[in-house]
N, C-alpha and C positions, 0 to 999 in steps of 0.2 A: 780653619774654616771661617769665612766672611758669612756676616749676615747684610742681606740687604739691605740700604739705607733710603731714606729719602734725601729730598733738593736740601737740607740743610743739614746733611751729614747725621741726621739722627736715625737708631733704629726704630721701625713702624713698632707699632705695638704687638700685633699678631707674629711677627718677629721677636719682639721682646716675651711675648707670651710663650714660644715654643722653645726660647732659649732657657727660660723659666723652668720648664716641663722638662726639658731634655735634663737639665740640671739636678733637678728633683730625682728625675729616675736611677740618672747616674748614682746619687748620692744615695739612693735607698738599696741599691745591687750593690754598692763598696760595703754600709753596713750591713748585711745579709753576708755575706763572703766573710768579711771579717769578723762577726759574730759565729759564723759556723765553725770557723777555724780555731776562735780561740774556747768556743764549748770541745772543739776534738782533742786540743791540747789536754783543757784541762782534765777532762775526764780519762785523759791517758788512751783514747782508742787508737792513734798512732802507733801502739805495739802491737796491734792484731795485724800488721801487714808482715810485720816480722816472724809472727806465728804464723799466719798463713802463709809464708815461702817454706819456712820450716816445716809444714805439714804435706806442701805439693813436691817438696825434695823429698821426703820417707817416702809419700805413695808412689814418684817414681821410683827410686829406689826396691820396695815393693813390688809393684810392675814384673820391674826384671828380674827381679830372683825368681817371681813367678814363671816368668815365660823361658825362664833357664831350667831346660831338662834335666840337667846335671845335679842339682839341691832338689831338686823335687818339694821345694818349697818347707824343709827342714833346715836344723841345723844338727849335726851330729847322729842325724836319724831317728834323734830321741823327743827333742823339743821344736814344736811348731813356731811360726814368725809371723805374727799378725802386720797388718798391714802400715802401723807403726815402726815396724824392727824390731820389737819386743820380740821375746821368744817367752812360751807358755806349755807346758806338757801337755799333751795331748786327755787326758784323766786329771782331773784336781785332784791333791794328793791332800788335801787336809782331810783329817780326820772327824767326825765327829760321835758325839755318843747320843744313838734313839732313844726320841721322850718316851717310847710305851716299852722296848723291852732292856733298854740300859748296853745295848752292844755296839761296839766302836765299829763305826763305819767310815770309808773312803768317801770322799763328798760327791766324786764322780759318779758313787753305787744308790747317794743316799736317798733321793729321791724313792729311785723300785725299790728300795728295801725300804721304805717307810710306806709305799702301797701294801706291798706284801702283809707286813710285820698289822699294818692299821684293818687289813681286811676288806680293802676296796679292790686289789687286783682278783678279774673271774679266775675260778677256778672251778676244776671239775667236780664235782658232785662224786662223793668216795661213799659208796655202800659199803 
């Protein structure tokens, strides 16, 4: 890039002023770039792009077991496949034991049997 000069080879000043200016800007968008780049370095957010393929290959994955007739979105008939890959039972099988009458319950149950058991589920009225 030529900047225009005048009769004695020199550049004018409003010339000298915009090469100034252009200069500046250049040099304020290099450190902005490179400051952003070396804040992603170090705080390590360059591994979220690795997660995030890793997450859009399970959901397709996902996807298609879903749209496949054949698994009906199980594995073995018994455990479900979240959209991770994970497989989960359908009922959570841990057990626990109710704070008001002391009986082990399945955690899938515990919930209505702590309405039950507490006296908040309606019930009928027994003459």
């Amino acid at each position: 890039m030529s900047l225009p000069n005048d009769k004695n080879g020199n550049m004018s000043f409003n010339s000298q002023l915009s090469a100034h200016l252009f200069s500046d800007l250049l040099d304020s968008i290099i450190v902005d770039v490179a400051s952003e780049c070396h804040r992603t370095a170090r705080l390590g957010l360059d591994c979220n792009l690795e997660i995030e393929e890793e997450e859009l290959r399970l959901s397709a994955e996902a996807r298609a077991r879903l749209s496949d007739p054949s698994n009906g979105g199980d594995v073995n008939g018994k455990y479900i496949v979240d959209i991770f890959g994970q497989t989960h039972p359908p009922v959570a099988n841990d057990i626990f034991e109710c704070m008001n009458c002391g009986q082990s319950i399945m955690a899938g149950r515990f919930a209505p049997h702590l309405e039950k058991c507490m006296g908040k589920r309606d019930s009928p009225l027994q003459l």
